[in-house]
C-alpha positions as CSV (number, residue, x, y, z in Angstrom):
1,X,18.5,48.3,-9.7
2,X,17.8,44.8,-9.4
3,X,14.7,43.0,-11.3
4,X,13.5,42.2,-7.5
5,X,13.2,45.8,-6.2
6,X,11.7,47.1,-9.7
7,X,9.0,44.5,-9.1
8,X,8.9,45.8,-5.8
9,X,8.6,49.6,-6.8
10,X,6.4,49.1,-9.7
11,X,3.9,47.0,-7.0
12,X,4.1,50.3,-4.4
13,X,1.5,52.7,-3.6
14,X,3.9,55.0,-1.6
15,X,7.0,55.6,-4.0
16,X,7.2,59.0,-5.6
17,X,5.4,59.0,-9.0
18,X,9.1,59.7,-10.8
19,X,10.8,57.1,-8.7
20,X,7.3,54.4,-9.6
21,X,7.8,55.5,-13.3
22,X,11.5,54.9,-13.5
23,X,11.2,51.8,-11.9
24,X,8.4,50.3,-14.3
25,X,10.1,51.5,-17.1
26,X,13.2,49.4,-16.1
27,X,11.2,46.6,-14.8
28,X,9.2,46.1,-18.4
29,X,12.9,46.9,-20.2
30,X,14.5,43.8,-18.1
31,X,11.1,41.3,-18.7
32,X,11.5,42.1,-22.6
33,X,15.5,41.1,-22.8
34,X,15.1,38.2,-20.1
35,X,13.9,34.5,-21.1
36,X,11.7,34.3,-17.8
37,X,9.2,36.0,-15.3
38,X,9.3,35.9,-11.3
39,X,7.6,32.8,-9.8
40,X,4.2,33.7,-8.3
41,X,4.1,34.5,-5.2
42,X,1.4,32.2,-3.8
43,X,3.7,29.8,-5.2
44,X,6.8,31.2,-3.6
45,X,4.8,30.9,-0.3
46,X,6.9,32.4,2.8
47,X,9.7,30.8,4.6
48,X,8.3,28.8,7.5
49,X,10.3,27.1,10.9
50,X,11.3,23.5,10.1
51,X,9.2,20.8,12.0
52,X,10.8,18.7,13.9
53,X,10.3,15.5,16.2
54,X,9.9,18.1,18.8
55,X,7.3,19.8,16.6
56,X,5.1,17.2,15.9
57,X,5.5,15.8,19.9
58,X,4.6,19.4,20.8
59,X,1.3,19.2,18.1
60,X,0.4,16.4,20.2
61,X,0.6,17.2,23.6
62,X,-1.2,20.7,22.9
63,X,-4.0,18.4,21.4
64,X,-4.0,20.3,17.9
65,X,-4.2,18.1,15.1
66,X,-1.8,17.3,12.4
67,X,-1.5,17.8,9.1
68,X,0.1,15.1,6.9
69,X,0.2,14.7,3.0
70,X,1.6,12.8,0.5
71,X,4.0,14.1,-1.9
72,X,5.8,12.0,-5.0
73,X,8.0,14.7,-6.5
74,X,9.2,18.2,-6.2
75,X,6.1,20.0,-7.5
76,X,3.8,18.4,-5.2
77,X,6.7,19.0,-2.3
78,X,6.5,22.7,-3.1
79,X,2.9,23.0,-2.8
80,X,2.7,20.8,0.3
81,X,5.2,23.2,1.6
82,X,3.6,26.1,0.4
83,X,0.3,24.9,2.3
84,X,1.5,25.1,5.8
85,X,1.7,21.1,6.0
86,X,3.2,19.8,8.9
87,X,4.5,16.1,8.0
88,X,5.2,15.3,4.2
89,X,5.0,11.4,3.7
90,X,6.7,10.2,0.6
91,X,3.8,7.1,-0.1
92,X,4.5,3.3,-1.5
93,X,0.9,4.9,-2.8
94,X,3.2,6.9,-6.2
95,X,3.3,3.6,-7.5
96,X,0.0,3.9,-8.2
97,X,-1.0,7.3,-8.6
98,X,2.2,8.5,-10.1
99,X,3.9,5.2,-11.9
100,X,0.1,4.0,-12.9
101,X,1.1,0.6,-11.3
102,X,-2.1,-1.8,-10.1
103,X,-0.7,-1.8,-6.1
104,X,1.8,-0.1,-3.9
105,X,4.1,-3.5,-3.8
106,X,5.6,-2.8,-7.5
107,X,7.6,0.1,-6.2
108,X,11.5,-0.7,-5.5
109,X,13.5,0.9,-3.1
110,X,16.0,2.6,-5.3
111,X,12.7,4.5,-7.2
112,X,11.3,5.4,-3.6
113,X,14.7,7.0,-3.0
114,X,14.8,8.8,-6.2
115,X,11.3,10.2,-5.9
116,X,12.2,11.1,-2.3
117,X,15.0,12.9,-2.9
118,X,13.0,15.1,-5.1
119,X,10.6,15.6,-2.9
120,X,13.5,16.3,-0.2
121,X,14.4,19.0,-2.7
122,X,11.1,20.9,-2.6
123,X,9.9,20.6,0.9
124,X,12.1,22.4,3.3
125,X,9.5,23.2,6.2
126,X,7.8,19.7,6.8
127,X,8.9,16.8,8.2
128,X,9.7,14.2,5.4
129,X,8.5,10.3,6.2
130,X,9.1,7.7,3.7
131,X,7.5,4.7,3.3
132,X,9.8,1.6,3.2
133,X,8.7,-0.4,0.2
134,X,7.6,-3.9,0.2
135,X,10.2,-6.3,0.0
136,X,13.2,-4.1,1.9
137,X,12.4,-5.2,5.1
138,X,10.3,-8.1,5.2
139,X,13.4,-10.2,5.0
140,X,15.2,-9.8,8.6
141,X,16.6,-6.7,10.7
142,X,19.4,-6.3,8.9
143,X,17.9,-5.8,5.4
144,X,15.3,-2.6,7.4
145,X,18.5,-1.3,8.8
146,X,20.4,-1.4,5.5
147,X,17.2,-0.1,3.5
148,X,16.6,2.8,6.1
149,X,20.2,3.6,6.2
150,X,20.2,4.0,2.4
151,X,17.0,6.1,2.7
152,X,17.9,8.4,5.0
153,X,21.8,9.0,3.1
154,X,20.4,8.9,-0.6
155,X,16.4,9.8,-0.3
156,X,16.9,12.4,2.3
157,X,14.2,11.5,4.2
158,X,13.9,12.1,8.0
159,X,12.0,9.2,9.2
160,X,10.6,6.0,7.8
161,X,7.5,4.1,7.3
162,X,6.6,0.8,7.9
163,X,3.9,-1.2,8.0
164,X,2.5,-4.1,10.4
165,X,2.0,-4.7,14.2
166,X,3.8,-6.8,16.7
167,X,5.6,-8.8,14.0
168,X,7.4,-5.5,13.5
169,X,8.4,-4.7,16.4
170,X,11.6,-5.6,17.2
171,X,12.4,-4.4,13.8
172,X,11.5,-1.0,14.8
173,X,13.2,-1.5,18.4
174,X,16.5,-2.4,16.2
175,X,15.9,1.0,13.8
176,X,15.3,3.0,16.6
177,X,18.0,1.9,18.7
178,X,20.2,3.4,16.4
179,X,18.7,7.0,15.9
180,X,16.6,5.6,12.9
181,X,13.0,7.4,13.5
182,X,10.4,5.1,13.0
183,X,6.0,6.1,11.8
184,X,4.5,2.7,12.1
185,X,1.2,1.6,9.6
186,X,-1.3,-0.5,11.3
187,X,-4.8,-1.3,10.2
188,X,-5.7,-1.6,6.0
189,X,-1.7,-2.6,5.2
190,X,-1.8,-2.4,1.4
191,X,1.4,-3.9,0.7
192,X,-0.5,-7.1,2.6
193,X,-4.0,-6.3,0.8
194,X,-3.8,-9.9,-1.2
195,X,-3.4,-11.7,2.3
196,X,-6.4,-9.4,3.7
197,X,-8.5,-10.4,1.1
198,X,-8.6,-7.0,-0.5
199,X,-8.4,-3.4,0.6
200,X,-10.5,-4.2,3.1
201,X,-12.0,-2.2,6.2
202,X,-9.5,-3.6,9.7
203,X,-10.4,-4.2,12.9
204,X,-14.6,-4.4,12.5
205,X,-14.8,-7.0,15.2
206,X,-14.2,-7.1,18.6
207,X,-11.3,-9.6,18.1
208,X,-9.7,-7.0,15.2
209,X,-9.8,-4.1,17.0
210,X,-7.9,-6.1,20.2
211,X,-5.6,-7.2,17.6
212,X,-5.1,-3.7,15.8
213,X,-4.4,-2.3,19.6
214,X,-2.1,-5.0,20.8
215,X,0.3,-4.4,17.6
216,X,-0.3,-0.8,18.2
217,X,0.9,-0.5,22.0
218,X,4.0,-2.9,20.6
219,X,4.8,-0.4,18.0
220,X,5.3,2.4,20.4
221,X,6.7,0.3,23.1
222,X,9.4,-0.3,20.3
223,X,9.9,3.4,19.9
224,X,7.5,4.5,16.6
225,X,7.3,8.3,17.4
226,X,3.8,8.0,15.2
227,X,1.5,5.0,14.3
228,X,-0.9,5.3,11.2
229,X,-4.5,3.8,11.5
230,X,-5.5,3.4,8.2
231,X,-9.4,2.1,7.1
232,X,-10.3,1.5,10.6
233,X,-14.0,2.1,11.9
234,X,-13.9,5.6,14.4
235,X,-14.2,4.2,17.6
236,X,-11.5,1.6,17.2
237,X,-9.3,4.4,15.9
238,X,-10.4,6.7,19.0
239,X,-9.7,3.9,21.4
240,X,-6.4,3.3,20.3
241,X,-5.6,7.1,20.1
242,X,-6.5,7.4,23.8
243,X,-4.6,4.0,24.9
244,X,-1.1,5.9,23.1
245,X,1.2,8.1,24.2
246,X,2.5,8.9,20.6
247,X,0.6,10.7,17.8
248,X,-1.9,8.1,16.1
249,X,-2.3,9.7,11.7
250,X,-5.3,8.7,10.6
251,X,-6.3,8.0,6.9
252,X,-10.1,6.6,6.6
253,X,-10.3,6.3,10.7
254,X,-12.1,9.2,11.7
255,X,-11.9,12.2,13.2
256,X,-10.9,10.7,17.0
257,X,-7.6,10.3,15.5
258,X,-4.1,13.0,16.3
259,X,-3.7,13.9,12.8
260,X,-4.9,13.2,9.2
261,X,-3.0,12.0,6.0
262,X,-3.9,11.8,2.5
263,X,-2.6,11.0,-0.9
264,X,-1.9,14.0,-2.7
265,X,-3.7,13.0,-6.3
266,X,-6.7,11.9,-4.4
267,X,-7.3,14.7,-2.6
268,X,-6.4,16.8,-5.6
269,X,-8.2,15.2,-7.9
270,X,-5.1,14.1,-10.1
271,X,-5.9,10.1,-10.1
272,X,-8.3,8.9,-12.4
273,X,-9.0,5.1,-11.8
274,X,-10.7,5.0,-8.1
275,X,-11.4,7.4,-5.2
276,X,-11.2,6.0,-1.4
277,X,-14.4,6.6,0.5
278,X,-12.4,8.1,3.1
279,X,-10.9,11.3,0.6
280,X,-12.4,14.2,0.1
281,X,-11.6,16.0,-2.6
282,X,-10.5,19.6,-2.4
283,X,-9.6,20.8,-5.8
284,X,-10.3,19.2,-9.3
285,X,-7.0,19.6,-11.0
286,X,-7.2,16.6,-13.2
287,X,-10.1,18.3,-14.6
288,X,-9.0,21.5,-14.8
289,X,-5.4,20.6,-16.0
290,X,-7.2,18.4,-19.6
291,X,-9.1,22.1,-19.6
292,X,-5.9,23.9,-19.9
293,X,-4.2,21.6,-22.5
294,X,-7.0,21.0,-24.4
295,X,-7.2,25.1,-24.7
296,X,-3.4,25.3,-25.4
297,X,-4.1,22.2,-28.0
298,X,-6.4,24.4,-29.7
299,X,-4.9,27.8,-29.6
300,X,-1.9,26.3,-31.2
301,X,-4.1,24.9,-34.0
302,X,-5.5,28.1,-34.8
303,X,-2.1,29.9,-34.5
304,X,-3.0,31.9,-31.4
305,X,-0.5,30.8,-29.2
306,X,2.4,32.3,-28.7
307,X,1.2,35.9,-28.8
308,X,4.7,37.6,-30.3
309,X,4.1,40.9,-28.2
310,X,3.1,38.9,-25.1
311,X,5.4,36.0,-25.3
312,X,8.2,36.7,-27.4
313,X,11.5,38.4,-27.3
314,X,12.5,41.9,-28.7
315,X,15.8,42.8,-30.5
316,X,16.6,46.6,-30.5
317,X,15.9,49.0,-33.4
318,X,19.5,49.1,-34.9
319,X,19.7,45.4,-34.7
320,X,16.6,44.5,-35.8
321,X,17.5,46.9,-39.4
322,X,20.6,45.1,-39.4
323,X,18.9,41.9,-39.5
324,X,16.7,42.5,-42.2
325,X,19.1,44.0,-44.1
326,X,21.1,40.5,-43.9
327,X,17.8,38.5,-44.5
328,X,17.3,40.6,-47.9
329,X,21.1,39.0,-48.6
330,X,20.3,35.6,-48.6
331,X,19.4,33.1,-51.6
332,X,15.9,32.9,-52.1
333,X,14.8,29.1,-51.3
């Protein structure tokens, strides 16, 4: 009988008391000889469908919104999985809140792809987006094609990310010409923050929020299946939504938007220099992670942890008289 079914057996309500004793009793036998316990299952989670470009097109024309979050490695892939998100987006933003970086633009391409492909590793149900660092595809069409192509092969991404208006465009008409999907980033563009003065609030005038449409109608004229408004005042971001045809993701834009993204340490409470106005905050696991290793710090101080019933390993009767037997052998030291 295998580990799985005991589990399964020992969990049961409508297994025959003999059968439910036999099964514990082998289920406790195997955790004692084995060097590990099953995953949880709230962090197993249940096998979902894959989303798709079809998914996310079908989102928006049924007007439900969509889910997007950040994700920098495989943990936080699994649990964005695990959640029921719809679009994972590996963010420029793990530079910061994962390589403790000052801004997004220290990141390089080959360490996007290598955090990617992790996250690639844990989320099997979302879409996967990654952001195209600064400096690999500022430089001409060819350099975005090359950078994409790499991204795609080696970071196993789906789509990619990248940010500014109509100077973009025929940069994203090139990328999707060729099958390349393309999420455009309009609005607060942090890898331009020093030229904006700042991270700094887009498209407050009446001239900003014609420019922040133009370059938004000539992203998805150029094929972006998605356009991100980020730090954009509500009814800019709502008039731009309802001038598209494509899903608009909004991070700091309001609720007028298709969908919604956040950074995965903000919204977790994981980053510890500065939180965006626009995140809410819906668990505190910085705080309750320095709780946890401050209690393990302590318990191994005072010799409480590991428990040698409840955390170590058993050897059988005859072996274990064997082995003192052999210890009383030995020179003293």
């Amino acid at each position: 009988m295998s580990l799985a079914t005991t589990a399964v057996l020992c969990r049961s309500r409508s297994a025959s008391p003999r059968c439910l004793s036999a099964a514990c009793r082998a289920f406790s036998t195997s955790l004692h000889s084995r060097s590990s316990y099953p995953a949880d299952d709230q962090i197993q989670g249940k096998k979902r469908k894959k989303v798709t470009l079809n998914t996310i097109r079908k989102l928006y024309e049924r007007n439900e919104p969509i889910s997007v979050m950040t994700a920098h490695d495989y943990p936080s892939a699994l649990f964005v999985d695990r959640a029921g998100v719809e679009v994972c987006l590996v963010g420029d933003s793990l530079a910061m809140v994962a390589l403790g970086h000052d801004n997004t633009n220290q990141i390089t391409l080959n360490e996007m792809i290598h955090h990617s492909a992790a996250v690639a590793r844990g989320c099997k149900a979302p879409f996967i987006v990654g952001d195209l660092p600064f400096g690999s595809y500022e430089c001409g069409v060819e350099q975005a094609i090359a950078s994409a192509v790499r991204y795609i092969r080696d970071g196993k991404v789906e789509a990619v990310k990248l940010e500014g208006g109509v100077e973009m465009a025929e940069t994203v008409r090139r990328l999707t010409g060729l099958g390349i999907p393309v999420m455009g980033h309009v609005g607060l563009t942090p890898q331009r923050q020093t030229a904006l003065g700042g991270y700094r609030v887009q498209g407050k005038t009446v001239q900003g929020a014609k420019t922040l449409l133009e370059g938004a109608i000539a992203l998805q004229e150029a094929g972006c299946f998605s356009i991100v408004l980020e730090a954009v005042p509500e009814p800019v971001a709502t008039l731009v939504t309802s001038r598209l045809s494509v899903p608009t993701i909004g991070i700091g834009a309001g609720s007028g938007t298709s969908g919604q993204v956040l950074v995965f340490n903000d919204a977790l409470g994981v980053f510890d220099k500065f939180l965006p106005k626009f995140c809410k905050v819906y668990a505190s696991l910085g705080k309750a992670s320095v709780e946890g290793l401050r209690a393990y710090h302590d318990e191994v101080k005072a010799r409480k942890f590991p428990d040698n019933d409840a955390h170590g390993y058993k050897m059988d009767d005859e072996e274990l008289a064997r082995f003192e037997e052999w210890k009383d052998t030995l020179p003293k030291k």
